[in-house]
GUKOLMAR-766583 format. One record per residue (C-alpha): x, y, z; residue number from 1; residue in one letter. Coordinates in Angstrom, 3 decimals, always signed. Example, Ala and Ser with C-alpha at 12.3 -4.5 7.8 and 13.67 -1.06 7.14 Angstrom:
BEGIN
> +12.300  -4.500  +7.800  1  a
> +13.670  -1.060  +7.140  2  s
This chain:
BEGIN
> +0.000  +0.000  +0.000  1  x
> +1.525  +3.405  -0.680  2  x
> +2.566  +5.702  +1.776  3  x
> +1.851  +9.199  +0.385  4  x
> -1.006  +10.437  +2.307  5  x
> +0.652  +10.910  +4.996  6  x
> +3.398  +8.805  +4.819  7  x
> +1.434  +7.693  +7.604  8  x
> +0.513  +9.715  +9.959  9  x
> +1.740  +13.500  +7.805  10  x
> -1.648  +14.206  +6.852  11  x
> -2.812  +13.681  +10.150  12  x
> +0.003  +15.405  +11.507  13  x
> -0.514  +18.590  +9.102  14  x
> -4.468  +18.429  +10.323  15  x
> -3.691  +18.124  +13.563  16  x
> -0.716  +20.647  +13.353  17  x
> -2.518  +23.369  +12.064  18  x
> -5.742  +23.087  +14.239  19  x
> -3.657  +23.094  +17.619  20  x
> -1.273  +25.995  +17.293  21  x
> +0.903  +27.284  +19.981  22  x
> -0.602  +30.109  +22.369  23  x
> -4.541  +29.068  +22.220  24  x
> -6.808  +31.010  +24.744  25  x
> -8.813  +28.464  +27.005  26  x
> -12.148  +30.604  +27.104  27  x
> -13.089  +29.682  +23.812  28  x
> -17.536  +30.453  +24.270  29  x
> -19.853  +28.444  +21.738  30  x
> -21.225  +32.266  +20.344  31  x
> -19.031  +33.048  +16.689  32  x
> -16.529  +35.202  +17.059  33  x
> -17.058  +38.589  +15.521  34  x
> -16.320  +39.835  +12.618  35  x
> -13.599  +42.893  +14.221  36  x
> -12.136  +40.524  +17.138  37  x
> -8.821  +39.282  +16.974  38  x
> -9.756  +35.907  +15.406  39  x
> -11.040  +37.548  +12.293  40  x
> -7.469  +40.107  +12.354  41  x
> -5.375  +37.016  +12.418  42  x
> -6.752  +34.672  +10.029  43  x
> -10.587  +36.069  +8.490  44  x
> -13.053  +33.746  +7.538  45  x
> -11.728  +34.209  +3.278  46  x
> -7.993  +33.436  +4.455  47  x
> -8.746  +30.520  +6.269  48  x
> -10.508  +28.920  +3.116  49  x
> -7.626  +30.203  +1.285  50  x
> -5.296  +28.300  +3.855  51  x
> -7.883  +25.350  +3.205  52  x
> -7.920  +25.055  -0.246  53  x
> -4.385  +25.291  -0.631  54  x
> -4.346  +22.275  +1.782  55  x
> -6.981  +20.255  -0.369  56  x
> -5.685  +21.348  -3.884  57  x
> -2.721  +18.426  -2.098  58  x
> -4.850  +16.055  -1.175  59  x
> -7.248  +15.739  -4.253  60  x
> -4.591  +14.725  -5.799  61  x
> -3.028  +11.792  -3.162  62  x
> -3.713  +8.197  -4.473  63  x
> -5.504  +8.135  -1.155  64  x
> -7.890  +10.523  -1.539  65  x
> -10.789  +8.269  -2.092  66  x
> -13.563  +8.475  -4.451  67  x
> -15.859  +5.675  -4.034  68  x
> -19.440  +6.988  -5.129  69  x
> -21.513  +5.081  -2.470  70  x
> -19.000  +5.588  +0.250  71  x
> -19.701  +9.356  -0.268  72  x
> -22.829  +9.273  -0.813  73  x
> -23.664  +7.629  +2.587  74  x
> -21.051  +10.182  +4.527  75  x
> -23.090  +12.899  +2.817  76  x
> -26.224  +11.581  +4.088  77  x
> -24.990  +11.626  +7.332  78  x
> -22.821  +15.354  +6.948  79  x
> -25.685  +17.021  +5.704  80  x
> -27.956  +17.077  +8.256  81  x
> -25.133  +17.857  +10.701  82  x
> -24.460  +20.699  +8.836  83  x
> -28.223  +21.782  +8.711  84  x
> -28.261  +21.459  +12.385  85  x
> -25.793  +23.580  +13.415  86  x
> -27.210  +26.522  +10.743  87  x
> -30.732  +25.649  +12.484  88  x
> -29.218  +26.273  +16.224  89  x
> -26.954  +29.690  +15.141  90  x
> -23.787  +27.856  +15.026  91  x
> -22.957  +29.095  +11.392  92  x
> -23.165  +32.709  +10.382  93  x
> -23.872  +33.707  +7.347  94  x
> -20.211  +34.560  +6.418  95  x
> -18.723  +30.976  +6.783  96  x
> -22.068  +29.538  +5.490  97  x
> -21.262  +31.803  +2.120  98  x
> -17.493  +30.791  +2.154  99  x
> -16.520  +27.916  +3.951  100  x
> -16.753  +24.680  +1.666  101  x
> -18.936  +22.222  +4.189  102  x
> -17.179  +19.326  +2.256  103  x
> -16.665  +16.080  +3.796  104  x
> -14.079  +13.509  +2.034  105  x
> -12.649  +10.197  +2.660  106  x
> -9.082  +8.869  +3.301  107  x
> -8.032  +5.209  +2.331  108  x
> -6.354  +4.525  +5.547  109  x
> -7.199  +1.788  +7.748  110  x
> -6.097  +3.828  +11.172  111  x
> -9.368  +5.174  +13.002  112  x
> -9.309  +8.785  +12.681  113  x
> -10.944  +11.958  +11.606  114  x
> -9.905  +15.686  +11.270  115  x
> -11.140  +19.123  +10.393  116  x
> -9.198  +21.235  +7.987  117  x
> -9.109  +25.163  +7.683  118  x
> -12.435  +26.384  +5.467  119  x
> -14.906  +23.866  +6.490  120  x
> -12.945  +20.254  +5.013  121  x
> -13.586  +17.439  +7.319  122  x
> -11.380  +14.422  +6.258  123  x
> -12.685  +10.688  +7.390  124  x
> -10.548  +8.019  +7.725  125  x
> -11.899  +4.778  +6.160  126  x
> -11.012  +2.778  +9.106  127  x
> -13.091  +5.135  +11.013  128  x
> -15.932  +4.389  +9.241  129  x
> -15.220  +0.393  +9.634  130  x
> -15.077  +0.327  +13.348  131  x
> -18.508  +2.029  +14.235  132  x
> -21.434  -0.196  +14.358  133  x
> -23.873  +2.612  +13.617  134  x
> -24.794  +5.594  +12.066  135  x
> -24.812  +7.431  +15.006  136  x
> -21.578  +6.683  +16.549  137  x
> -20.097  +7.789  +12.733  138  x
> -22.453  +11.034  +13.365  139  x
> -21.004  +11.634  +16.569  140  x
> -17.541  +11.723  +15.600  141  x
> -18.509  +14.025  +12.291  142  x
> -20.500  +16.248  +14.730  143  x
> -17.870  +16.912  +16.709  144  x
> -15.062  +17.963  +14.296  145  x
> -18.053  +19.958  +12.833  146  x
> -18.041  +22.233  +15.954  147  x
> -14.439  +22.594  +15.530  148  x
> -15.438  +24.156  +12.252  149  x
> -18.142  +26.172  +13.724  150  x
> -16.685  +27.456  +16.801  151  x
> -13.123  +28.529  +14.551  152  x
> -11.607  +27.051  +16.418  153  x
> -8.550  +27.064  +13.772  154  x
> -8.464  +30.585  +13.641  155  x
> -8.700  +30.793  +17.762  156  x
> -5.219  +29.061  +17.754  157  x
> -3.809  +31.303  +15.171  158  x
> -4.919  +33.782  +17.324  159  x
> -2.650  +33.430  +19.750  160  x
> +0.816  +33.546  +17.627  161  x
> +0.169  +34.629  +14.251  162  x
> +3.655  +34.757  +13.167  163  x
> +4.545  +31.182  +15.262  164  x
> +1.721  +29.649  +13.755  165  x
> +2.073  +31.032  +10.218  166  x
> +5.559  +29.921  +10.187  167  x
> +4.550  +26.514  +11.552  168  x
> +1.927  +26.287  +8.782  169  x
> +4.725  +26.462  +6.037  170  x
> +6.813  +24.418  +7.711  171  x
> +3.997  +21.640  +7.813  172  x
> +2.746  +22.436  +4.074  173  x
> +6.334  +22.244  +2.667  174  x
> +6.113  +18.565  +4.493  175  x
> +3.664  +17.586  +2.875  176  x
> +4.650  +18.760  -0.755  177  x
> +8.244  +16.951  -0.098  178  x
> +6.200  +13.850  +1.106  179  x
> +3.875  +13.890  -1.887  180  x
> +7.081  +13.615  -3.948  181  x
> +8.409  +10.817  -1.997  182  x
> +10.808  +12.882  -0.366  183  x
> +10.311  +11.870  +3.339  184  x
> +13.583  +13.218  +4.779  185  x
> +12.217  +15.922  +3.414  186  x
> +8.992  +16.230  +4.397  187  x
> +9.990  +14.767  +8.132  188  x
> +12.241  +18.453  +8.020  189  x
> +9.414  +20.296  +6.950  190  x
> +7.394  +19.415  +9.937  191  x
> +10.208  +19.382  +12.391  192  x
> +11.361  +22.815  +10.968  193  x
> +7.748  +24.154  +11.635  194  x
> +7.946  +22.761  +15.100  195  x
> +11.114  +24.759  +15.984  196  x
> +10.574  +27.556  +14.158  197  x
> +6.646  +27.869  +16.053  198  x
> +8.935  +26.918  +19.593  199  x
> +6.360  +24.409  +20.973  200  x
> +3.985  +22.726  +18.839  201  x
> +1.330  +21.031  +20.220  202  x
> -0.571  +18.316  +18.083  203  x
> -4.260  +18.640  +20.172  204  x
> -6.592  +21.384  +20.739  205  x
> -6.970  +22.546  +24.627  206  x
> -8.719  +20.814  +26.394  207  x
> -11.623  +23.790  +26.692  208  x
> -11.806  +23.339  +22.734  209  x
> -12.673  +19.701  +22.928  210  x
> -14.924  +19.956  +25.628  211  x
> -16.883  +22.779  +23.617  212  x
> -16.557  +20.694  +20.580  213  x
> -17.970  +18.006  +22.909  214  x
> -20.799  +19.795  +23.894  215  x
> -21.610  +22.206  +20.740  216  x
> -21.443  +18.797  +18.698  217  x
> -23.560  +16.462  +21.040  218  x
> -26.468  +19.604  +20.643  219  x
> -25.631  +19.325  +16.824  220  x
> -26.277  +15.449  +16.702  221  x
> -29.596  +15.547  +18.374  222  x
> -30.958  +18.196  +16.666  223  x
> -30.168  +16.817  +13.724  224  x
> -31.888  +13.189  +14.560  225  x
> -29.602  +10.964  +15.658  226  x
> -29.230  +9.308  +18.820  227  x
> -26.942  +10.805  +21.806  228  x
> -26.130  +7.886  +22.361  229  x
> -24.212  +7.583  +19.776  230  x
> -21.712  +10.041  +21.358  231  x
> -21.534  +7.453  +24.394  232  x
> -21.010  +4.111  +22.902  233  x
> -18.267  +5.930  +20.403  234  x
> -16.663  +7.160  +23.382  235  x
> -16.906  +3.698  +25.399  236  x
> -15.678  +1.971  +22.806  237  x
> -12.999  +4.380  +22.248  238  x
> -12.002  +3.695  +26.241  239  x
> -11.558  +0.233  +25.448  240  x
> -9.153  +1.055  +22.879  241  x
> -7.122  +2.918  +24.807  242  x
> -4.389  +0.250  +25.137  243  x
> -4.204  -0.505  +21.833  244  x
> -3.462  +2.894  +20.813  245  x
> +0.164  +2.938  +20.897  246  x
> +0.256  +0.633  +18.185  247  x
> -1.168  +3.407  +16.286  248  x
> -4.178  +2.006  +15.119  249  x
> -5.971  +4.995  +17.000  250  x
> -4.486  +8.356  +16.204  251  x
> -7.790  +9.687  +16.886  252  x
> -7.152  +8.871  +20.552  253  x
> -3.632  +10.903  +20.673  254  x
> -5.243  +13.860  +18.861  255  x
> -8.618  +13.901  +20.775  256  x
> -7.758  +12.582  +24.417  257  x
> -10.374  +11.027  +26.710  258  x
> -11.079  +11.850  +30.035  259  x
> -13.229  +10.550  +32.385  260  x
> -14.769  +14.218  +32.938  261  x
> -15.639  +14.262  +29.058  262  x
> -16.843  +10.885  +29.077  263  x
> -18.997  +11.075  +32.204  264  x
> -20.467  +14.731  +30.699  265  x
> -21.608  +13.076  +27.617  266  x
> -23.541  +10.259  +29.554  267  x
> -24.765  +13.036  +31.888  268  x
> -25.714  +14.551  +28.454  269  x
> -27.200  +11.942  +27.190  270  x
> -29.059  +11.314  +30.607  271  x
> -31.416  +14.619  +29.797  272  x
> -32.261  +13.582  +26.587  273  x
> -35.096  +11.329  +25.366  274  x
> -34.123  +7.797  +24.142  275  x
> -33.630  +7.614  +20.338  276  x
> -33.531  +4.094  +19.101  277  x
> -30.339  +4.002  +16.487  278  x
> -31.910  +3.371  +13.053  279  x
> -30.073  +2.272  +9.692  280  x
> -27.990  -0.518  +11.125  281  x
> -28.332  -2.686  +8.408  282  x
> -27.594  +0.335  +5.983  283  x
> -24.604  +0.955  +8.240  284  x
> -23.407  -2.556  +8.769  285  x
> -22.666  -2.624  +4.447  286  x
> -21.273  +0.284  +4.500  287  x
> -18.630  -0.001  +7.124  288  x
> -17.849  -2.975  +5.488  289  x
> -17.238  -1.545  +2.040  290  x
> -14.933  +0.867  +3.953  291  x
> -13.163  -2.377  +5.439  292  x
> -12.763  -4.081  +2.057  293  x
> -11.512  -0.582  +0.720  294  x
> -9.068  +0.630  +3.633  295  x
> -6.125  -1.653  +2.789  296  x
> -5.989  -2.607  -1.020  297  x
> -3.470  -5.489  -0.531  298  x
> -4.165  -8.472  -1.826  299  x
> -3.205  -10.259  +1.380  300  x
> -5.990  -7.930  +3.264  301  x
> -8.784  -9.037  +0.537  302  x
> -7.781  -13.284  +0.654  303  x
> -8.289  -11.868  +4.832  304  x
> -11.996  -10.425  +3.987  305  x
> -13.032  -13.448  +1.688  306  x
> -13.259  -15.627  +5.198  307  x
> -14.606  -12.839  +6.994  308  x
> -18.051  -14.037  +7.282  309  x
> -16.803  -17.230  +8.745  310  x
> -15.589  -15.433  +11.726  311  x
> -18.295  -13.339  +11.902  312  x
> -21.017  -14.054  +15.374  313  x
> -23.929  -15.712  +14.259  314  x
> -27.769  -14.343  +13.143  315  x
> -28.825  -15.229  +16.598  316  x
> -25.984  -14.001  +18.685  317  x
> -25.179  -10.510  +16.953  318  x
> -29.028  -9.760  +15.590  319  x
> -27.674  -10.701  +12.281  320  x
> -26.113  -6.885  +11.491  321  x
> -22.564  -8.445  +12.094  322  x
> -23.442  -10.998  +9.693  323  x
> -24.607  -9.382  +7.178  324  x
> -21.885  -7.097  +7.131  325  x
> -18.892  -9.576  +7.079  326  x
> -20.824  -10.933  +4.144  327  x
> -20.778  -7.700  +1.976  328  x
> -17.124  -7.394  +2.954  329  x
> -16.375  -10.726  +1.747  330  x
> -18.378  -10.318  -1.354  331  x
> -16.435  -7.415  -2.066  332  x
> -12.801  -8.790  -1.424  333  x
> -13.606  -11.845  -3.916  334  x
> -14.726  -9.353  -6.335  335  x
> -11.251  -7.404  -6.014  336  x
> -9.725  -10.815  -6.217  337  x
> -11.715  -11.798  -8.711  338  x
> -13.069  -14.999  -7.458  339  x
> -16.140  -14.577  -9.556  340  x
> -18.253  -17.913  -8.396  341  x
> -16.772  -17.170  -4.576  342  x
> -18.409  -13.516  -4.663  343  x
> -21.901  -14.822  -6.130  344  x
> -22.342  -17.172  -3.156  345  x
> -21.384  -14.806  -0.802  346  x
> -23.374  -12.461  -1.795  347  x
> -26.416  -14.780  -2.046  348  x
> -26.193  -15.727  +1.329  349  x
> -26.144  -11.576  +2.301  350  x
> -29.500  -11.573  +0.656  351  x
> -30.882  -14.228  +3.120  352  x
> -29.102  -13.128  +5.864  353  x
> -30.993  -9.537  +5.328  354  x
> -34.633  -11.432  +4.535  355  x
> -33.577  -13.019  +8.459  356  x
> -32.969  -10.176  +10.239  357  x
> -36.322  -8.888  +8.559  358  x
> -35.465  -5.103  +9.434  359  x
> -38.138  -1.780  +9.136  360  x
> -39.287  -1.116  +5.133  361  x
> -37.495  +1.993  +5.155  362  x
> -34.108  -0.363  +6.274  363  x
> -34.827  -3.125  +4.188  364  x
> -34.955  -0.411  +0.891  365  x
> -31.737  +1.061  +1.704  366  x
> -29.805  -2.387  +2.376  367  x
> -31.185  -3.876  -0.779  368  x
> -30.169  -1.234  -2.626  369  x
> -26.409  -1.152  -1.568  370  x
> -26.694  -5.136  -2.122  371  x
> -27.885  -4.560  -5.915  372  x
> -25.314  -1.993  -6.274  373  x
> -22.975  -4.984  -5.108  374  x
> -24.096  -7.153  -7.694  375  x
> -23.617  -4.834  -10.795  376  x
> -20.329  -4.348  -9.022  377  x
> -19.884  -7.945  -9.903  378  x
> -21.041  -8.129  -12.887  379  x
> -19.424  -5.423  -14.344  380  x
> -15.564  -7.279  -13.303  381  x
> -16.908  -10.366  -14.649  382  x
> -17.107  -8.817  -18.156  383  x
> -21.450  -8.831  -18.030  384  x
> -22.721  -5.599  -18.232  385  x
> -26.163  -6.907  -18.872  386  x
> -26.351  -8.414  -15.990  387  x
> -25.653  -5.583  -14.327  388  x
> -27.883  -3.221  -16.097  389  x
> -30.783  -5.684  -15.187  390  x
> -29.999  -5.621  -11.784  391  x
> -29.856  -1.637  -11.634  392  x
> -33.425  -1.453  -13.749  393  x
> -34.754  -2.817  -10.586  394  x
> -34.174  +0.211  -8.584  395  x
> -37.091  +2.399  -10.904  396  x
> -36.467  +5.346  -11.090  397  x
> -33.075  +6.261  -8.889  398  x
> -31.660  +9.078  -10.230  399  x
> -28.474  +9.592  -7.802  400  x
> -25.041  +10.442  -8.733  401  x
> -23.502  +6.987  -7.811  402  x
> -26.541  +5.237  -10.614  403  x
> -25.422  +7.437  -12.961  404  x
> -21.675  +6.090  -12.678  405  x
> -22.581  +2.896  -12.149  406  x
> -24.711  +2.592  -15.749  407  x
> -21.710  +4.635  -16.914  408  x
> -18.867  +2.133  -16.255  409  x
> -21.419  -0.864  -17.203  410  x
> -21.617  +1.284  -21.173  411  x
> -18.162  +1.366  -20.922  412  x
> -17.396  -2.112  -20.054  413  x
> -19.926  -3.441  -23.071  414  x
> -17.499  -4.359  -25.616  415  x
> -16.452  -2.227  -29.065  416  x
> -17.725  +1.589  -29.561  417  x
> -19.547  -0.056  -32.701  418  x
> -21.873  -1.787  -30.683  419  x
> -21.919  +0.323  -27.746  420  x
> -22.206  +3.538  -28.868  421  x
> -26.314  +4.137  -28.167  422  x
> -25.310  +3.270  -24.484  423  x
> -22.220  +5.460  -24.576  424  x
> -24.260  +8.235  -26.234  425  x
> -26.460  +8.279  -23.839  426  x
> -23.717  +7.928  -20.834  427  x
> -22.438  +11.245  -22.108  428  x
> -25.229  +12.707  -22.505  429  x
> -25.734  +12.330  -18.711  430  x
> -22.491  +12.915  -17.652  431  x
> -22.258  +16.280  -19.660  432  x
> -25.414  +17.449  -17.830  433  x
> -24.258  +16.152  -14.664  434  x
> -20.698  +17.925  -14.767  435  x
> -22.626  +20.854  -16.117  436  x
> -24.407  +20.742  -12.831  437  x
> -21.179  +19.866  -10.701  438  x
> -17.861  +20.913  -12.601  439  x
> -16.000  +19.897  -9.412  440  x
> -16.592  +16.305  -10.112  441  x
> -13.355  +14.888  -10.992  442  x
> -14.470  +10.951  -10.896  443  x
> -17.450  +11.864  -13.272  444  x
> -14.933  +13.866  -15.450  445  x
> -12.671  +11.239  -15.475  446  x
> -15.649  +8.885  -16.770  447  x
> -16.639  +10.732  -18.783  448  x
> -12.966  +11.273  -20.542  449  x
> -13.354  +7.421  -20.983  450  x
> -16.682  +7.631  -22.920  451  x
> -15.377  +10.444  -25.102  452  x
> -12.334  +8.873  -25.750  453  x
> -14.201  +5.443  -26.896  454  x
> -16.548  +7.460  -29.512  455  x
> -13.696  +8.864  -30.972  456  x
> -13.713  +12.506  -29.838  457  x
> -10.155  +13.153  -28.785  458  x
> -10.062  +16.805  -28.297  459  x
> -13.755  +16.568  -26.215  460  x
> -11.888  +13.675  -24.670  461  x
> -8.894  +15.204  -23.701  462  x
> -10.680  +18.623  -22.690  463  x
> -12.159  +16.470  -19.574  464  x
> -8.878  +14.913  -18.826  465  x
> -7.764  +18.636  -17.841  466  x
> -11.316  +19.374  -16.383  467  x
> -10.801  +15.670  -14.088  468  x
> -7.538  +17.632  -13.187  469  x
> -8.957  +20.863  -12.661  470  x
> -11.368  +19.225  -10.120  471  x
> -9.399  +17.573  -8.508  472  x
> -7.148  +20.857  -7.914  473  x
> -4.193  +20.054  -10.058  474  x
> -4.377  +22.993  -12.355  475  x
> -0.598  +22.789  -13.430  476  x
> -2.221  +19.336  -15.088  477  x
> -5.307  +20.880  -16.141  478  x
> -3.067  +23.563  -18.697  479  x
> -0.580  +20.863  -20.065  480  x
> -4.093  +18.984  -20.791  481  x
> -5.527  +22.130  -22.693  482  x
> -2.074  +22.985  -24.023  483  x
> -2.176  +19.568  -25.652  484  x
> -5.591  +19.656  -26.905  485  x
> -5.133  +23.269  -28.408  486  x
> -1.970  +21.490  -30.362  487  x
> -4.253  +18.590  -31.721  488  x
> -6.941  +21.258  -32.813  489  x
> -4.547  +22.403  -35.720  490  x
> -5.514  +19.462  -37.670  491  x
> -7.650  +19.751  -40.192  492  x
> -10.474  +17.308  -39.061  493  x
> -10.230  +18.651  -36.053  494  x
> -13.345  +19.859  -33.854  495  x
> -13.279  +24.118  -34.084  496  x
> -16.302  +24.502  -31.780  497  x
> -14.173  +21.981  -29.145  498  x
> -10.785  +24.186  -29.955  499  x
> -12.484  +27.271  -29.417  500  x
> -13.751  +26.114  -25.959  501  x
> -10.652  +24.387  -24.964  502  x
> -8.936  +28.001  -25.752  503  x
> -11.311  +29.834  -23.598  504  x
> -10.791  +27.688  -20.838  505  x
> -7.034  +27.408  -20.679  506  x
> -7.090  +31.700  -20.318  507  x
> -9.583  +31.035  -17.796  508  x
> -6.923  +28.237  -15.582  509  x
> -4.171  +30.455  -17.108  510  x
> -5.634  +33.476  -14.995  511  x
> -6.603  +31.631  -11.979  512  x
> -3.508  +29.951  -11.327  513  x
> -1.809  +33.626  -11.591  514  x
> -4.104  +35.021  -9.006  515  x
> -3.326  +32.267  -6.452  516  x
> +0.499  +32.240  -7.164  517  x
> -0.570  +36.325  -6.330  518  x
> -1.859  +35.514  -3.426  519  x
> +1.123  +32.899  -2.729  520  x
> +3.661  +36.144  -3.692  521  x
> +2.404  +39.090  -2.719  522  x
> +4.640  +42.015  -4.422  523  x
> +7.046  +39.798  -6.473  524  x
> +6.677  +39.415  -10.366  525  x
> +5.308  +36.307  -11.633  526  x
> +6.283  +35.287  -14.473  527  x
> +3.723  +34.118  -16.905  528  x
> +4.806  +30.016  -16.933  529  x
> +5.541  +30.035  -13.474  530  x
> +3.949  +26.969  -12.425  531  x
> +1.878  +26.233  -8.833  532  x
> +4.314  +23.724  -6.711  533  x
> +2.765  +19.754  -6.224  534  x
């Protein structure tokens, strides 16, 4: 598995870093700070998504950054009305509402952790995701890096030093550039540089910050409909990992310490509210087992997964959740492995195991959804995109954004452009509208680069290869893309209508990349091909 997100824990460590800065106060309140204090002097709400987006334009392009449609799809689900929650109880002015990106996004990294980023980026570890055993422990965990967020508490700690922190900031972003390079010596010199140079870093928030995050995020996750509880049982079974957190399995334990006194105010918490009965375990169960199969892409983790279900506690013992779960997973890892008849019995027997545990309508929808999703999954690496569209033509009328890539790679996987090309047709059809929609879709860009390419429209074809890039924040790779394309458009078959758009929007990344590199070098000359480091 590589090691460049992070090099294992450097992401973490530049998260971390940056939201526990030397010189915090301790009275951080729950009200926003206003708009004159010395939060806003120090770092402003537009700097800080300036500071965040520089950050991300990084990690959308890590091999770890993941992209799995239902995977974000169901952290969405969850994000949203988090997000809703805290604009519903005052928590988010309109300022940071306007320009803070509320974007959650997934890590491939089996460790259990979670961070929040400057400008409103909350980053979720996929081993996270694989240790909860419900929604609302998942919730909890999102909730409370959310109040981080709301509460600035980023800009609090830059507060207290700006030029310590600043300088401990570029020490920790020129660690990760090295380490996305491969240059660990490097990058390990980066961080260690930023330490010195910012005298004492520490790697948590005060203690006051995660107690407020504790509290503003427990009032988040009610109001938004999950269960307190949630916040309890996450925490318990965080306790019980506390010995095994030196093998580093739990960074979220280093960065977010438990104490008794936070643990006992949550259950005191939870004591005044009414009971909540946790919903969408079975929904929950697949998908924390789709994180599982996807966390560690080794070949020796997935043979590990294909006996999963073996070791799994019975229907009777475990309510059948557990079950059910280690089935998907399994399913999954024979798929990757490609164990064709293995992954069709496996994932039969996740179909009864869900008609046994018999859950509400509502869960029973949801689960067999993510199962039929499994199964075009698995028809679609056996080579029998048929199959899978038949299997997707059961869910009427679904209209999301991870159908649409799923019926996507299925017209793509359907043999020769000559006798795919209605399906393809229609695939970019849909994608075009959707990216129309969403521009900052790099996986449907990507897609639909693939469908272009296979009708035989290189320049449309290689105008979303720079858009996937684009996206994904690599805009150094988004020009050499439209560089290219403008080259191929001298031909003489060429498309002029394609050239002519390709033009405009290479002087539109052209000009955008200048103002950032502006914004990078204030008062220096820039020369026109100066490219943005990565």
């Amino acid at each position: 598995m590589k090691k460049s997100f992070a090099t294992r824990p450097l992401l973490t460590l530049l998260a971390a870093a940056m939201l526990a800065l030397p010189g915090a106060p301790l009275n951080a309140q729950v009200n926003l700070p206003a708009l004159g204090d010395s939060v806003s002097q120090d770092l402003d709400v537009g700097s800080e998504r300036r500071l965040g987006d520089q950050v991300m334009r990084q990690i959308r392009i890590d091999p770890d950054y993941v992209l799995d449609p239902l995977l974000q799809e169901y952290l969405e689900s969850i994000w949203t009305p988090l997000v809703n929650a805290a604009r519903k109880l005052g928590q988010i002015g309109e300022e940071t509402q306007a320009r803070f990106a509320w974007e959650p996004f997934l890590v491939r990294d089996k460790s259990v952790n979670a961070f929040a980023l400057p400008g409103g980026f909350v980053g979720t570890h996929l081993g996270l995701i694989s240790m909860t055993v419900s929604r609302d422990e998942l919730a909890s965990v999102l909730a409370h890096e959310l109040s981080h967020i709301t509460q600035r508490h980023i800009a609090r700690r830059i507060a207290g030093d700006s030029k310590n922190s600043m300088v401990a900031i570029a020490g920790l972003l020129l660690g990760i550039l090295a380490a996305s390079r491969g240059n660990i010596d490097m990058a390990n010199a980066g961080i260690v540089g930023g330490q010195a140079a910012a005298t004492q870093l520490s790697l948590n928030f005060s203690r006051d910050m995660e107690r407020e995050a504790d509290r503003v995020g427990f009032n988040v996750l009610v109001e938004a409909g999950f269960a307190g509880s949630g916040m309890v049982s996450m925490f318990e079974r965080m306790e019980q990992a506390y010995h095994l957190m030196d093998n580093g399995a739990y960074p979220y334990l280093r960065s977010h310490p438990l104490t008794s006194e936070r643990i006992g105010d949550a259950r005191t918490r939870l004591a005044l509210e009414p009971f909540v009965r946790p919903r969408g375990l079975a929904e929950h169960a697949l998908m924390a087992a789709r994180a599982r199969a996807l966390q560690d892409p080794r070949v020796e983790a997935w043979k590990v997964l294909e006996n999963y279900d073996a070791g799994a506690r019975n229907i009777k013992e475990s309510g059948g959740y557990e079950q059910l779960g280690a089935r998907y997973a399994a399913t999954l890892a024979s798929i990757k492995l490609r164990n064709f008849d293995r992954a069709e019995a496996t994932l039969r027997s996740a179909e009864v195991t869900l008609q046994l545990i018999n859950p509400s309508p509502a869960e029973t929808t949801a689960a067999t959804r993510l199962l039929t999703y499994l199964r075009a999954e698995l028809a679609q690496a056996r080579g029998r995109p048929l199959d899978g569209i038949a299997a997707l033509d059961q869910l009427a009328g679904e209209k999301s954004r991870a159908m649409l890539l799923q019926r996507v790679g299925l017209a793509l996987a359907s043999g020769p452009a000559a006798t795919s090309a209605p399906a393809l047709r229609e695939a970019a059809e849909a994608l075009q509208t959707h990216v129309s929609l969403d521009p900052s879709d790099a996986l449907a860009w990507s897609q639909l680069a693939l469908v272009w390419e296979k009708l035989g429209q290189p320049l449309r074809a290689v105008r979303a290869q720079a858009e996937t890039r684009a996206a994904a924040g690599d805009l150094n790779g988004a020009i050499d893309r439209l560089r290219s394309g403008l080259r191929q458009s001298r031909g003489a078959d060429a498309d002029q209508v394609e050239a002519s758009v390709i033009d405009a929007r290479l002087r539109t990344l052209v000009y955008e990349r200048q103002s950032i590199l502006g914004e990078m070098y204030k008062g220096r000359y820039i020369p026109p091909d100066i490219e943005l480091p990565n």
